[in-house]
C-alpha positions as a printed NumPy array, in Angstrom:
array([[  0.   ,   0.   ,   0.   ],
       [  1.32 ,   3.547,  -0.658],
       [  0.248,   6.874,   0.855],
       [ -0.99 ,   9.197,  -1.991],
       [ -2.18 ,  13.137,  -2.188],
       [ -2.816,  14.747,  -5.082],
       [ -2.439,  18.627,  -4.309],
       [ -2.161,  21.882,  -6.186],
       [  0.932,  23.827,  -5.051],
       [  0.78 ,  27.199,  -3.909],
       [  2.207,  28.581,  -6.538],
       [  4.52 ,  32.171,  -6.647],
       [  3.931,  32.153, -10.518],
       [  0.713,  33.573, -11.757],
       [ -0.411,  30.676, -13.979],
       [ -2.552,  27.958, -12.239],
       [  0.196,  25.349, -10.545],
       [  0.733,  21.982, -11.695],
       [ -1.198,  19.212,  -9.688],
       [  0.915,  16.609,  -8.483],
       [  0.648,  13.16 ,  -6.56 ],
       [  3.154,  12.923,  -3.737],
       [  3.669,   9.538,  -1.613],
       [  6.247,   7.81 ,   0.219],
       [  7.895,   4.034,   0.383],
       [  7.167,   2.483,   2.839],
       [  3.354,   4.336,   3.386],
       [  3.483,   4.44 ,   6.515],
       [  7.44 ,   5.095,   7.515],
       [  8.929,   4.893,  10.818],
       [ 10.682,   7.636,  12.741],
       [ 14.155,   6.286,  12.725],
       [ 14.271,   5.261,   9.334],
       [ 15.346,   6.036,   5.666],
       [ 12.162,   6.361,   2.89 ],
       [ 11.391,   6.679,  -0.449],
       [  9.898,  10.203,  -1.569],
       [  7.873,   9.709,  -4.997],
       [  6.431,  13.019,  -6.436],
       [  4.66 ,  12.067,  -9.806],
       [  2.651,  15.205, -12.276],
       [ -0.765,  14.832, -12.845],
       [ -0.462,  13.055, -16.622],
       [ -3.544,  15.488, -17.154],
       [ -1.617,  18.402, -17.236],
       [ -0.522,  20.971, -20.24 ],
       [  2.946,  20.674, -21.798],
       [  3.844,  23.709, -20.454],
       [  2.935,  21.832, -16.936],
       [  6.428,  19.721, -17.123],
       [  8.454,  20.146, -14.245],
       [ 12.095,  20.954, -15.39 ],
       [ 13.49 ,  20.78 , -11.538],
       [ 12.387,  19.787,  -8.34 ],
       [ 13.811,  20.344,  -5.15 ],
       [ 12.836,  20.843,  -1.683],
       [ 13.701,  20.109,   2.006],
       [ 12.705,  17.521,   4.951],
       [ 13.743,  17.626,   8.627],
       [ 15.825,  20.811,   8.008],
       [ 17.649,  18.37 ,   5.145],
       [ 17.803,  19.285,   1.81 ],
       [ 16.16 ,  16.784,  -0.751],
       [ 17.833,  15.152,  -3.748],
       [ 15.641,  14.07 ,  -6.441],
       [ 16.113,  11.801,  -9.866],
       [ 13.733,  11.62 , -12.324],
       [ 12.086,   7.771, -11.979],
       [ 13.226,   5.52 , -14.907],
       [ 10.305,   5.277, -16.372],
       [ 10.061,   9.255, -16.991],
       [  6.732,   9.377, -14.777],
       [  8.262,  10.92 , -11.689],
       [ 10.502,  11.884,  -9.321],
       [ 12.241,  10.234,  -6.574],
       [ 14.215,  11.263,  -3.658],
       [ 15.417,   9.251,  -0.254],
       [ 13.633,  11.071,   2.93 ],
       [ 15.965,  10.956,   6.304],
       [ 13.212,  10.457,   9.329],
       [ 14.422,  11.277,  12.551],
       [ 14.258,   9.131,  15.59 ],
       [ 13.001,  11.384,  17.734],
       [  9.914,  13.636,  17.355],
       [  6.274,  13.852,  16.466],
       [  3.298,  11.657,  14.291],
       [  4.411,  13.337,  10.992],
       [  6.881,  14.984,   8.793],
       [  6.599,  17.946,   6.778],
       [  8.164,  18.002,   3.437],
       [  8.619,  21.608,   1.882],
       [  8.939,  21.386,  -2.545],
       [ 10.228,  23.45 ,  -5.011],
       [  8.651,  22.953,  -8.456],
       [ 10.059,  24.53 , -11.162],
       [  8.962,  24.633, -14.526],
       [  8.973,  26.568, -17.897],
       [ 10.679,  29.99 , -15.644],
       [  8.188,  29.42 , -13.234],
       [  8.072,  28.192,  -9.308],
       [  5.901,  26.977,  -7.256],
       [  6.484,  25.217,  -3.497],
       [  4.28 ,  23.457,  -1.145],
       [  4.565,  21.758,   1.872],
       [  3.613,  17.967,   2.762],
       [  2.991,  16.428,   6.093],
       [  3.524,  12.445,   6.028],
       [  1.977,  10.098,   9.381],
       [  5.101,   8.149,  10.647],
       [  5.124,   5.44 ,  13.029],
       [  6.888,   5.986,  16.643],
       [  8.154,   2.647,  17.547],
       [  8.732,   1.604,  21.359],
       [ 12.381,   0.655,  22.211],
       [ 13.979,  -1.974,  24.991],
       [ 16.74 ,  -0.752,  27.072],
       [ 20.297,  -3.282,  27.604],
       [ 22.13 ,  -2.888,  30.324],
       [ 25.755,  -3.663,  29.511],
       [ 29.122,  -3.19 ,  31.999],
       [ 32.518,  -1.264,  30.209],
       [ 35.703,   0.303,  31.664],
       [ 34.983,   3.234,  33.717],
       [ 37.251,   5.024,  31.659],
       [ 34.469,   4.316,  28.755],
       [ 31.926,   6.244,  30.039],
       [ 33.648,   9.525,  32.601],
       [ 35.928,  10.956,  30.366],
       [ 38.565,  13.559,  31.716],
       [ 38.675,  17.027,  29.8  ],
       [ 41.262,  15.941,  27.062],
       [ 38.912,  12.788,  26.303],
       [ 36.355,  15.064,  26.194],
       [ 38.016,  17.49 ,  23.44 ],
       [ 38.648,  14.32 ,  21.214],
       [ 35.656,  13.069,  21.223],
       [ 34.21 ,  16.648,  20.572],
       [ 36.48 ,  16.577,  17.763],
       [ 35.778,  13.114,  16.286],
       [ 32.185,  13.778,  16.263],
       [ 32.888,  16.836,  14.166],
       [ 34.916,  14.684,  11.932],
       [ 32.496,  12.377,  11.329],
       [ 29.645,  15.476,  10.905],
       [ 31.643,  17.246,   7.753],
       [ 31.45 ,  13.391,   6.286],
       [ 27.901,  13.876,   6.412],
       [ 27.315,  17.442,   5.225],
       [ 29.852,  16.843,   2.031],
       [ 27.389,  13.99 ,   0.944],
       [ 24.928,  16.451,   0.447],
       [ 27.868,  17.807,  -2.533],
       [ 28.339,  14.255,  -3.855],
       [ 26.138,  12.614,  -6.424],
       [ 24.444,   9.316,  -6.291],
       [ 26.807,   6.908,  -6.398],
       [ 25.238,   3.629,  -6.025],
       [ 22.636,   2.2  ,  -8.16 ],
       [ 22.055,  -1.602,  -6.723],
       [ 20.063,  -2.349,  -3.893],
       [ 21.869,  -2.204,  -0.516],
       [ 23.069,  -5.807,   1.166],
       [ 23.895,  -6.334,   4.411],
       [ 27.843,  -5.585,   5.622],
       [ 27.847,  -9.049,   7.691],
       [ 26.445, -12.594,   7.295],
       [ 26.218, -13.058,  11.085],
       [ 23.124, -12.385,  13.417],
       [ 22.507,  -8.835,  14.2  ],
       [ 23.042,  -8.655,  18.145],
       [ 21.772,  -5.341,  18.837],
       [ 19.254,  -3.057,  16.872],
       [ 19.028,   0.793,  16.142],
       [ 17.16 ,   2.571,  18.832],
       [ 18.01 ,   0.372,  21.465],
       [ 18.661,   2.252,  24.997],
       [ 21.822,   2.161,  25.831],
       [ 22.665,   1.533,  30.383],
       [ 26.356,   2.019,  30.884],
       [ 27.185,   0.54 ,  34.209],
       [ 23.832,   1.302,  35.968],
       [ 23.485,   4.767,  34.025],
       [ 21.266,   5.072,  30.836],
       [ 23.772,   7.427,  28.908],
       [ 22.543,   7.068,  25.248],
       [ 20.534,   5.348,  22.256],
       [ 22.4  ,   2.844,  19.814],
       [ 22.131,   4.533,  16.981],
       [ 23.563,   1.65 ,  14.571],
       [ 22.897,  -1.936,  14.411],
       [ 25.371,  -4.616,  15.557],
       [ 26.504,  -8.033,  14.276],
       [ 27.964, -10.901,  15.412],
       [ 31.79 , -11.738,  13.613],
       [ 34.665, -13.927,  15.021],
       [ 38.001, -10.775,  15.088],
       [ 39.606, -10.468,  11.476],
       [ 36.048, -11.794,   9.69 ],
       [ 35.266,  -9.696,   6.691],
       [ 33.403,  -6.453,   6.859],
       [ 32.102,  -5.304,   3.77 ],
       [ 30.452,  -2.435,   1.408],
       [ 26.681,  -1.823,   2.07 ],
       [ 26.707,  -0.134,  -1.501],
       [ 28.818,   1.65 ,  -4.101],
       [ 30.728,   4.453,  -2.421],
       [ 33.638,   7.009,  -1.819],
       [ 35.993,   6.407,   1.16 ],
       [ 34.696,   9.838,   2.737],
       [ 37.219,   9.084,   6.232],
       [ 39.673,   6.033,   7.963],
       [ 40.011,   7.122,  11.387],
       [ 40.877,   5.175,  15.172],
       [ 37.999,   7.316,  16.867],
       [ 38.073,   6.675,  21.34 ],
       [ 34.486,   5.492,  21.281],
       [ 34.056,   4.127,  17.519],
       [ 37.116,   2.594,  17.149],
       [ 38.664,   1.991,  14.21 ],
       [ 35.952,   3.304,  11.411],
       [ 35.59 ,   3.531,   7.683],
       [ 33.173,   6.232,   6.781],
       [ 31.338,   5.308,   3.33 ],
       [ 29.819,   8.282,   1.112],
       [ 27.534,   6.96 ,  -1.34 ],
       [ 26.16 ,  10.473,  -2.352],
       [ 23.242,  12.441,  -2.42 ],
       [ 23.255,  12.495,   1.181],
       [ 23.329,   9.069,   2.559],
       [ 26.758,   8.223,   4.558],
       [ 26.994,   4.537,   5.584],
       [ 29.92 ,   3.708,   8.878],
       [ 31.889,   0.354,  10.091],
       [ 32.986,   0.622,  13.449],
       [ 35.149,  -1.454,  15.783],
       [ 37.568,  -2.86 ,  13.15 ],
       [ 40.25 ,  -4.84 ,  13.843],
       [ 41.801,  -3.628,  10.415],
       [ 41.167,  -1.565,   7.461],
       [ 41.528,  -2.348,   3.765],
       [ 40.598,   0.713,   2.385],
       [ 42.096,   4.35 ,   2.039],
       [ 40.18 ,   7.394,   2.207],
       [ 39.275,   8.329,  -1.293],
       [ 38.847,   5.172,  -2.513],
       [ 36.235,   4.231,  -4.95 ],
       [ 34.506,   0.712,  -3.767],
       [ 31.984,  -1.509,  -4.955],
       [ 29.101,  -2.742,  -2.899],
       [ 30.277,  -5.951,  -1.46 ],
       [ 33.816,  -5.12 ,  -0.923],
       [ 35.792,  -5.724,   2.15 ],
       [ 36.436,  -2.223,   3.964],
       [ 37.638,  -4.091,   6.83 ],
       [ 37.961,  -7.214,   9.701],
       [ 35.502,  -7.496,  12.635],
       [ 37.43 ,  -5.761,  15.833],
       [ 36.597,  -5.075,  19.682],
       [ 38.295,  -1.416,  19.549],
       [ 36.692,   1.762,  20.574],
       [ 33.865,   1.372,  23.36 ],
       [ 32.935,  -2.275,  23.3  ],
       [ 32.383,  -5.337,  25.362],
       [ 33.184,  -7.932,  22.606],
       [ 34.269,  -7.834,  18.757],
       [ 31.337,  -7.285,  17.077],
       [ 30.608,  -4.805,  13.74 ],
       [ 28.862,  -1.748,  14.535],
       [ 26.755,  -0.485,  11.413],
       [ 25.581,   2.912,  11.096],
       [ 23.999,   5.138,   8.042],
       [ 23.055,   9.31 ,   7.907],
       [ 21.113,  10.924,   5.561],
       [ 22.956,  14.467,   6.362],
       [ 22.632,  14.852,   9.719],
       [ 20.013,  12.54 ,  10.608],
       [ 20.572,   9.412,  12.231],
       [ 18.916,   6.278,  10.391],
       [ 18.61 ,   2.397,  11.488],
       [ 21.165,   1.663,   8.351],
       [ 18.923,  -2.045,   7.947],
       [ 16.618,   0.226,   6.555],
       [ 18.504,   0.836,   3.234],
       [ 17.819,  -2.895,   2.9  ],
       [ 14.525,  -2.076,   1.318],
       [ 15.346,   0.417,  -0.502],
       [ 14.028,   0.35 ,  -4.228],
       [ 14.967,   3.674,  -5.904]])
Protein backbone atom coordinates (compact mmCIF):
# COMPACT_ATOMS: atom_id res chain seq x y z
CA UNK A 1 0.00 0.00 0.00
CA UNK A 2 1.32 3.55 -0.66
CA UNK A 3 0.25 6.87 0.86
CA UNK A 4 -0.99 9.20 -1.99
CA UNK A 5 -2.18 13.14 -2.19
CA UNK A 6 -2.82 14.75 -5.08
CA UNK A 7 -2.44 18.63 -4.31
CA UNK A 8 -2.16 21.88 -6.19
CA UNK A 9 0.93 23.83 -5.05
CA UNK A 10 0.78 27.20 -3.91
CA UNK A 11 2.21 28.58 -6.54
CA UNK A 12 4.52 32.17 -6.65
CA UNK A 13 3.93 32.15 -10.52
CA UNK A 14 0.71 33.57 -11.76
CA UNK A 15 -0.41 30.68 -13.98
CA UNK A 16 -2.55 27.96 -12.24
CA UNK A 17 0.20 25.35 -10.55
CA UNK A 18 0.73 21.98 -11.70
CA UNK A 19 -1.20 19.21 -9.69
CA UNK A 20 0.91 16.61 -8.48
CA UNK A 21 0.65 13.16 -6.56
CA UNK A 22 3.15 12.92 -3.74
CA UNK A 23 3.67 9.54 -1.61
CA UNK A 24 6.25 7.81 0.22
CA UNK A 25 7.89 4.03 0.38
CA UNK A 26 7.17 2.48 2.84
CA UNK A 27 3.35 4.34 3.39
CA UNK A 28 3.48 4.44 6.52
CA UNK A 29 7.44 5.10 7.52
CA UNK A 30 8.93 4.89 10.82
CA UNK A 31 10.68 7.64 12.74
CA UNK A 32 14.15 6.29 12.73
CA UNK A 33 14.27 5.26 9.33
CA UNK A 34 15.35 6.04 5.67
CA UNK A 35 12.16 6.36 2.89
CA UNK A 36 11.39 6.68 -0.45
CA UNK A 37 9.90 10.20 -1.57
CA UNK A 38 7.87 9.71 -5.00
CA UNK A 39 6.43 13.02 -6.44
CA UNK A 40 4.66 12.07 -9.81
CA UNK A 41 2.65 15.20 -12.28
CA UNK A 42 -0.77 14.83 -12.85
CA UNK A 43 -0.46 13.05 -16.62
CA UNK A 44 -3.54 15.49 -17.15
CA UNK A 45 -1.62 18.40 -17.24
CA UNK A 46 -0.52 20.97 -20.24
CA UNK A 47 2.95 20.67 -21.80
CA UNK A 48 3.84 23.71 -20.45
CA UNK A 49 2.94 21.83 -16.94
CA UNK A 50 6.43 19.72 -17.12
CA UNK A 51 8.45 20.15 -14.25
CA UNK A 52 12.10 20.95 -15.39
CA UNK A 53 13.49 20.78 -11.54
CA UNK A 54 12.39 19.79 -8.34
CA UNK A 55 13.81 20.34 -5.15
CA UNK A 56 12.84 20.84 -1.68
CA UNK A 57 13.70 20.11 2.01
CA UNK A 58 12.71 17.52 4.95
CA UNK A 59 13.74 17.63 8.63
CA UNK A 60 15.83 20.81 8.01
CA UNK A 61 17.65 18.37 5.14
CA UNK A 62 17.80 19.29 1.81
CA UNK A 63 16.16 16.78 -0.75
CA UNK A 64 17.83 15.15 -3.75
CA UNK A 65 15.64 14.07 -6.44
CA UNK A 66 16.11 11.80 -9.87
CA UNK A 67 13.73 11.62 -12.32
CA UNK A 68 12.09 7.77 -11.98
CA UNK A 69 13.23 5.52 -14.91
CA UNK A 70 10.30 5.28 -16.37
CA UNK A 71 10.06 9.26 -16.99
CA UNK A 72 6.73 9.38 -14.78
CA UNK A 73 8.26 10.92 -11.69
CA UNK A 74 10.50 11.88 -9.32
CA UNK A 75 12.24 10.23 -6.57
CA UNK A 76 14.22 11.26 -3.66
CA UNK A 77 15.42 9.25 -0.25
CA UNK A 78 13.63 11.07 2.93
CA UNK A 79 15.96 10.96 6.30
CA UNK A 80 13.21 10.46 9.33
CA UNK A 81 14.42 11.28 12.55
CA UNK A 82 14.26 9.13 15.59
CA UNK A 83 13.00 11.38 17.73
CA UNK A 84 9.91 13.64 17.35
CA UNK A 85 6.27 13.85 16.47
CA UNK A 86 3.30 11.66 14.29
CA UNK A 87 4.41 13.34 10.99
CA UNK A 88 6.88 14.98 8.79
CA UNK A 89 6.60 17.95 6.78
CA UNK A 90 8.16 18.00 3.44
CA UNK A 91 8.62 21.61 1.88
CA UNK A 92 8.94 21.39 -2.54
CA UNK A 93 10.23 23.45 -5.01
CA UNK A 94 8.65 22.95 -8.46
CA UNK A 95 10.06 24.53 -11.16
CA UNK A 96 8.96 24.63 -14.53
CA UNK A 97 8.97 26.57 -17.90
CA UNK A 98 10.68 29.99 -15.64
CA UNK A 99 8.19 29.42 -13.23
CA UNK A 100 8.07 28.19 -9.31
CA UNK A 101 5.90 26.98 -7.26
CA UNK A 102 6.48 25.22 -3.50
CA UNK A 103 4.28 23.46 -1.15
CA UNK A 104 4.56 21.76 1.87
CA UNK A 105 3.61 17.97 2.76
CA UNK A 106 2.99 16.43 6.09
CA UNK A 107 3.52 12.44 6.03
CA UNK A 108 1.98 10.10 9.38
CA UNK A 109 5.10 8.15 10.65
CA UNK A 110 5.12 5.44 13.03
CA UNK A 111 6.89 5.99 16.64
CA UNK A 112 8.15 2.65 17.55
CA UNK A 113 8.73 1.60 21.36
CA UNK A 114 12.38 0.66 22.21
CA UNK A 115 13.98 -1.97 24.99
CA UNK A 116 16.74 -0.75 27.07
CA UNK A 117 20.30 -3.28 27.60
CA UNK A 118 22.13 -2.89 30.32
CA UNK A 119 25.75 -3.66 29.51
CA UNK A 120 29.12 -3.19 32.00
CA UNK A 121 32.52 -1.26 30.21
CA UNK A 122 35.70 0.30 31.66
CA UNK A 123 34.98 3.23 33.72
CA UNK A 124 37.25 5.02 31.66
CA UNK A 125 34.47 4.32 28.75
CA UNK A 126 31.93 6.24 30.04
CA UNK A 127 33.65 9.52 32.60
CA UNK A 128 35.93 10.96 30.37
CA UNK A 129 38.57 13.56 31.72
CA UNK A 130 38.67 17.03 29.80
CA UNK A 131 41.26 15.94 27.06
CA UNK A 132 38.91 12.79 26.30
CA UNK A 133 36.36 15.06 26.19
CA UNK A 134 38.02 17.49 23.44
CA UNK A 135 38.65 14.32 21.21
CA UNK A 136 35.66 13.07 21.22
CA UNK A 137 34.21 16.65 20.57
CA UNK A 138 36.48 16.58 17.76
CA UNK A 139 35.78 13.11 16.29
CA UNK A 140 32.18 13.78 16.26
CA UNK A 141 32.89 16.84 14.17
CA UNK A 142 34.92 14.68 11.93
CA UNK A 143 32.50 12.38 11.33
CA UNK A 144 29.65 15.48 10.91
CA UNK A 145 31.64 17.25 7.75
CA UNK A 146 31.45 13.39 6.29
CA UNK A 147 27.90 13.88 6.41
CA UNK A 148 27.31 17.44 5.22
CA UNK A 149 29.85 16.84 2.03
CA UNK A 150 27.39 13.99 0.94
CA UNK A 151 24.93 16.45 0.45
CA UNK A 152 27.87 17.81 -2.53
CA UNK A 153 28.34 14.25 -3.86
CA UNK A 154 26.14 12.61 -6.42
CA UNK A 155 24.44 9.32 -6.29
CA UNK A 156 26.81 6.91 -6.40
CA UNK A 157 25.24 3.63 -6.02
CA UNK A 158 22.64 2.20 -8.16
CA UNK A 159 22.06 -1.60 -6.72
CA UNK A 160 20.06 -2.35 -3.89
CA UNK A 161 21.87 -2.20 -0.52
CA UNK A 162 23.07 -5.81 1.17
CA UNK A 163 23.90 -6.33 4.41
CA UNK A 164 27.84 -5.58 5.62
CA UNK A 165 27.85 -9.05 7.69
CA UNK A 166 26.44 -12.59 7.29
CA UNK A 167 26.22 -13.06 11.08
CA UNK A 168 23.12 -12.38 13.42
CA UNK A 169 22.51 -8.84 14.20
CA UNK A 170 23.04 -8.66 18.14
CA UNK A 171 21.77 -5.34 18.84
CA UNK A 172 19.25 -3.06 16.87
CA UNK A 173 19.03 0.79 16.14
CA UNK A 174 17.16 2.57 18.83
CA UNK A 175 18.01 0.37 21.47
CA UNK A 176 18.66 2.25 25.00
CA UNK A 177 21.82 2.16 25.83
CA UNK A 178 22.66 1.53 30.38
CA UNK A 179 26.36 2.02 30.88
CA UNK A 180 27.19 0.54 34.21
CA UNK A 181 23.83 1.30 35.97
CA UNK A 182 23.48 4.77 34.03
CA UNK A 183 21.27 5.07 30.84
CA UNK A 184 23.77 7.43 28.91
CA UNK A 185 22.54 7.07 25.25
CA UNK A 186 20.53 5.35 22.26
CA UNK A 187 22.40 2.84 19.81
CA UNK A 188 22.13 4.53 16.98
CA UNK A 189 23.56 1.65 14.57
CA UNK A 190 22.90 -1.94 14.41
CA UNK A 191 25.37 -4.62 15.56
CA UNK A 192 26.50 -8.03 14.28
CA UNK A 193 27.96 -10.90 15.41
CA UNK A 194 31.79 -11.74 13.61
CA UNK A 195 34.66 -13.93 15.02
CA UNK A 196 38.00 -10.77 15.09
CA UNK A 197 39.61 -10.47 11.48
CA UNK A 198 36.05 -11.79 9.69
CA UNK A 199 35.27 -9.70 6.69
CA UNK A 200 33.40 -6.45 6.86
CA UNK A 201 32.10 -5.30 3.77
CA UNK A 202 30.45 -2.44 1.41
CA UNK A 203 26.68 -1.82 2.07
CA UNK A 204 26.71 -0.13 -1.50
CA UNK A 205 28.82 1.65 -4.10
CA UNK A 206 30.73 4.45 -2.42
CA UNK A 207 33.64 7.01 -1.82
CA UNK A 208 35.99 6.41 1.16
CA UNK A 209 34.70 9.84 2.74
CA UNK A 210 37.22 9.08 6.23
CA UNK A 211 39.67 6.03 7.96
CA UNK A 212 40.01 7.12 11.39
CA UNK A 213 40.88 5.18 15.17
CA UNK A 214 38.00 7.32 16.87
CA UNK A 215 38.07 6.67 21.34
CA UNK A 216 34.49 5.49 21.28
CA UNK A 217 34.06 4.13 17.52
CA UNK A 218 37.12 2.59 17.15
CA UNK A 219 38.66 1.99 14.21
CA UNK A 220 35.95 3.30 11.41
CA UNK A 221 35.59 3.53 7.68
CA UNK A 222 33.17 6.23 6.78
CA UNK A 223 31.34 5.31 3.33
CA UNK A 224 29.82 8.28 1.11
CA UNK A 225 27.53 6.96 -1.34
CA UNK A 226 26.16 10.47 -2.35
CA UNK A 227 23.24 12.44 -2.42
CA UNK A 228 23.25 12.49 1.18
CA UNK A 229 23.33 9.07 2.56
CA UNK A 230 26.76 8.22 4.56
CA UNK A 231 26.99 4.54 5.58
CA UNK A 232 29.92 3.71 8.88
CA UNK A 233 31.89 0.35 10.09
CA UNK A 234 32.99 0.62 13.45
CA UNK A 235 35.15 -1.45 15.78
CA UNK A 236 37.57 -2.86 13.15
CA UNK A 237 40.25 -4.84 13.84
CA UNK A 238 41.80 -3.63 10.41
CA UNK A 239 41.17 -1.57 7.46
CA UNK A 240 41.53 -2.35 3.76
CA UNK A 241 40.60 0.71 2.39
CA UNK A 242 42.10 4.35 2.04
CA UNK A 243 40.18 7.39 2.21
CA UNK A 244 39.27 8.33 -1.29
CA UNK A 245 38.85 5.17 -2.51
CA UNK A 246 36.23 4.23 -4.95
CA UNK A 247 34.51 0.71 -3.77
CA UNK A 248 31.98 -1.51 -4.96
CA UNK A 249 29.10 -2.74 -2.90
CA UNK A 250 30.28 -5.95 -1.46
CA UNK A 251 33.82 -5.12 -0.92
CA UNK A 252 35.79 -5.72 2.15
CA UNK A 253 36.44 -2.22 3.96
CA UNK A 254 37.64 -4.09 6.83
CA UNK A 255 37.96 -7.21 9.70
CA UNK A 256 35.50 -7.50 12.63
CA UNK A 257 37.43 -5.76 15.83
CA UNK A 258 36.60 -5.08 19.68
CA UNK A 259 38.29 -1.42 19.55
CA UNK A 260 36.69 1.76 20.57
CA UNK A 261 33.86 1.37 23.36
CA UNK A 262 32.94 -2.27 23.30
CA UNK A 263 32.38 -5.34 25.36
CA UNK A 264 33.18 -7.93 22.61
CA UNK A 265 34.27 -7.83 18.76
CA UNK A 266 31.34 -7.28 17.08
CA UNK A 267 30.61 -4.81 13.74
CA UNK A 268 28.86 -1.75 14.54
CA UNK A 269 26.75 -0.49 11.41
CA UNK A 270 25.58 2.91 11.10
CA UNK A 271 24.00 5.14 8.04
CA UNK A 272 23.06 9.31 7.91
CA UNK A 273 21.11 10.92 5.56
CA UNK A 274 22.96 14.47 6.36
CA UNK A 275 22.63 14.85 9.72
CA UNK A 276 20.01 12.54 10.61
CA UNK A 277 20.57 9.41 12.23
CA UNK A 278 18.92 6.28 10.39
CA UNK A 279 18.61 2.40 11.49
CA UNK A 280 21.17 1.66 8.35
CA UNK A 281 18.92 -2.04 7.95
CA UNK A 282 16.62 0.23 6.55
CA UNK A 283 18.50 0.84 3.23
CA UNK A 284 17.82 -2.90 2.90
CA UNK A 285 14.53 -2.08 1.32
CA UNK A 286 15.35 0.42 -0.50
CA UNK A 287 14.03 0.35 -4.23
CA UNK A 288 14.97 3.67 -5.90
Amino acid sequence: MVSALALPPTGSAQAPAPRITVRTIPALPVRGTIASLMVVPDPSGSPNDSLIRLAGTAADEPLHFDADGAGDGFHALLGIPLEGGDSVEVMLVLERSGLTDTTTVAFAVHRPSYPTERLRVDPRMIRYDSATRVRIESEIAQAIEVSRRSHETPRLWTEPFRPPRPGRITSRYGTGREFNGTLTSRHLGTDFSGKPGEPVRAAGRGVVALVADFFLAGRAVYLDHGGGLVTGYFHLSRVDVAAGDTVEAGAVVGGVGRTGRVTGPHLHWIARYGGISVDPVSLLALRY
